[in-house]
N, C-alpha and C positions, 0 to 999 in steps of 0.2 A: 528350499524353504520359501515358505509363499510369505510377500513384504506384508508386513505389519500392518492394517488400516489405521490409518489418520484420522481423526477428525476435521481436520483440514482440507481434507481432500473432496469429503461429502459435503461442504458447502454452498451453496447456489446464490445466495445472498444473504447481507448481513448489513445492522448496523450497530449504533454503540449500545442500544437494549437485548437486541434479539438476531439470532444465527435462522435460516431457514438452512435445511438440509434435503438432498435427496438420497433418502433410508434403501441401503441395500439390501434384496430378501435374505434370508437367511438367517436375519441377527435380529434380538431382541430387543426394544425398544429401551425397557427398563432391565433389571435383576431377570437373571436367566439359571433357574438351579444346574441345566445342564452347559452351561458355556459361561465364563468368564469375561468375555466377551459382549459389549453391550450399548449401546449407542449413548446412555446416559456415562457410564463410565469412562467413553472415549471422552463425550464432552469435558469433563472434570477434569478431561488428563490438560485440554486444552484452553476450559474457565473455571475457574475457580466455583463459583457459587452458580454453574449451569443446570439449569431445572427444566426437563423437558415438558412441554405444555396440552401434551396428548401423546395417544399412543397408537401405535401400525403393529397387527399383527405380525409374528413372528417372519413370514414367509411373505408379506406386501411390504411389497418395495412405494417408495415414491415421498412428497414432500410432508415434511416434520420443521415445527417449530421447537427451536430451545432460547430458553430465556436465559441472558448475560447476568440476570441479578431481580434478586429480589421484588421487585417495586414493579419490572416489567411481565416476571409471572404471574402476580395479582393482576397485573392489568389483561392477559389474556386469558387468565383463566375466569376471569368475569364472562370476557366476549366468547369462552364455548358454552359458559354456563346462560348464558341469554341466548345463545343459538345464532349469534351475529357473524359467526366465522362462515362463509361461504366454503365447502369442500364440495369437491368433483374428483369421484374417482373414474377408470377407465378399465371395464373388465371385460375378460370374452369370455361367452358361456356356449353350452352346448344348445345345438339345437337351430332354428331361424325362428325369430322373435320380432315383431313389428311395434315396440315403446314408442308410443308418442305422448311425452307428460305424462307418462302413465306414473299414479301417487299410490303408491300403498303404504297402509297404516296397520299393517296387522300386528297383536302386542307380542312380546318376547319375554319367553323366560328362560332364564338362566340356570344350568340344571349343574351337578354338582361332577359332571366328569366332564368339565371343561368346553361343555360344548352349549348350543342351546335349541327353544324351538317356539313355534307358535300356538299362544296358549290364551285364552281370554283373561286369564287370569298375572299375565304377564306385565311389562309396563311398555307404556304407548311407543313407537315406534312409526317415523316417517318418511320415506326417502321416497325419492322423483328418480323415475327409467327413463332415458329415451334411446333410442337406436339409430347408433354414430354408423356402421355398415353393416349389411346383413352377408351372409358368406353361406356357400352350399348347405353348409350343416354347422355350422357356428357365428352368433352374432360379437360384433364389437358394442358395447351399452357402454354410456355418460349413467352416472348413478350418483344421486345426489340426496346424501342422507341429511336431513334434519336434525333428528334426533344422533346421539352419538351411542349407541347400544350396542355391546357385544357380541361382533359375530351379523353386525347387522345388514349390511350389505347382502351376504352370503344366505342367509338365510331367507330374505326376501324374494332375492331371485330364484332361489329352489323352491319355495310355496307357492310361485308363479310359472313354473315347468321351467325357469332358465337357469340351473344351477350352472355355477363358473363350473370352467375346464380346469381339472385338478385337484378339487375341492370335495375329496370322498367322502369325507363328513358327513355332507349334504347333498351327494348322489350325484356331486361331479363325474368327469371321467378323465384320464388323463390323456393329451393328447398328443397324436403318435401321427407322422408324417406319413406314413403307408396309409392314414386312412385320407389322404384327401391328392397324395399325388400319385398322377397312374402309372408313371414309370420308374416304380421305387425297387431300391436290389442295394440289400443288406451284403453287405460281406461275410463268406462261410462261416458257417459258426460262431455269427457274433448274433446278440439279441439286441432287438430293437428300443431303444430309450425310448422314454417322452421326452417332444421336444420342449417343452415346459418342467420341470421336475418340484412346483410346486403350485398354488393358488395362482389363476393367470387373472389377478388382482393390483392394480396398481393405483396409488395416490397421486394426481395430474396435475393440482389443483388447490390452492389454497387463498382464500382474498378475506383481511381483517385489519386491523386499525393498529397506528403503531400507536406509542405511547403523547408524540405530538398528534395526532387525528388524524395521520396523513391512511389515505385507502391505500392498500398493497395488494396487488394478485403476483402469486407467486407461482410458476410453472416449472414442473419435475418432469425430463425426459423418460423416454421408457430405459429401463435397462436392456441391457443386451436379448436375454433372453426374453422377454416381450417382446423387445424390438423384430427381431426374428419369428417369433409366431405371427404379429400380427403381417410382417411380411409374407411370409409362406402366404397365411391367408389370401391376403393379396393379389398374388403370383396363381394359386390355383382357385382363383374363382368357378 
């Protein structure tokens, strides 16, 4: 039986207001009808009055803030709500994409089976590309959303031909080792996995103000299974 997750264990920094974490994919940020399971839940089990101060899709991994109490959630749910929270996430998409400061602002609307899309009728939406490496046939992008809109990241880079790898949604594709190294050999009768098995979406990055003024950037490694893609990459340029 696989150990218990901690709360304690997803910690990366902390002080007496507020826990930084780095979010493992899989797990819900908040309330999950299908899993009990849930990153606000673990916190409770480990603070009493912990209020997580944003939220990571289900399947993106990377850094989260949770507030220790009261008086510290007001204070940073001001700074997403004025846009003062510097986020950087780190995704690889299909395709070779050349982002430099590239800004798009197309609006989003949120459709009612969970998913969304680009509509003029939507609300404003802004995030910055730029291209951290470019790979045979998949880029690594820095993505740096403004605005905090659902599904936003993902959606932006599909309306700009870069949808992430994994991300079917939005006309990802999942990404499988035989297509980029040439000496690949499966074992008989076994079928080839993605080596990514969801959104290759990670949160990298987070810099906002504690509750004395002091500036904090905060950095979330890759997990394993990023870690690993973006090495393959790497390795078979």
């Amino acid at each position: 039986m696989a150990r218990k997750m901690k709360f304690e264990d997803l910690v990366i920094w902390e002080n007496e207001d507020y826990c930084v974490i780095n979010k493992p994919p899989f797990i819900s940020t908040l309330d999950d009808r299908n899993d009990p399971v849930n990153i606000l839940s673990l916190a409770r089990e480990a603070i009493e009055d912990a209020q997580v101060c944003h939220r990571l899709d289900k399947e993106t991994s990377g850094v989260l803030i949770v507030a220790k109490n009261p008086e510290a959630y007001r204070h940073m749910s001001i700074q997403f709500e004025n846009r003062t929270v510097g986020k950087e996430y780190h995704a690889v998409a299909d395709g070779t994409h050349d982002f430099q400061n590239k800004v798009v602002e197309d609006k989003i609307l949120k459709l009612s089976n969970g998913t969304v899309r680009i509509d003029r009728k939507g609300k404003e939406a802004t995030t910055t590309f730029n291209t951290l490496v470019a790979y045979k046939s998949h880029t690594l992008i820095e993505c740096r959303p403004l605005s905090g809109r659902m599904h936003q990241i993902r959606i932006h880079l599909a309306n700009h031909g870069a949808p992430i790898s994994g991300d079917v949604n939005y006309g990802g594709k999942y990404f499988y080792l035989s297509s980029i190294k040439k000496k690949f050999h499966l074992k008989k009768e076994t079928e080839e996995q993605p080596l990514l098995k969801r959104i290759a979406l990670h949160a990298h990055k987070l810099t906002f103000l504690t509750i004395k003024g002091d500036k904090m950037t905060i950095e979330a490694d890759y997990p394993k299974d990023f870690r690993v893609l973006v090495e393959q990459l790497e390795k078979n340029k």
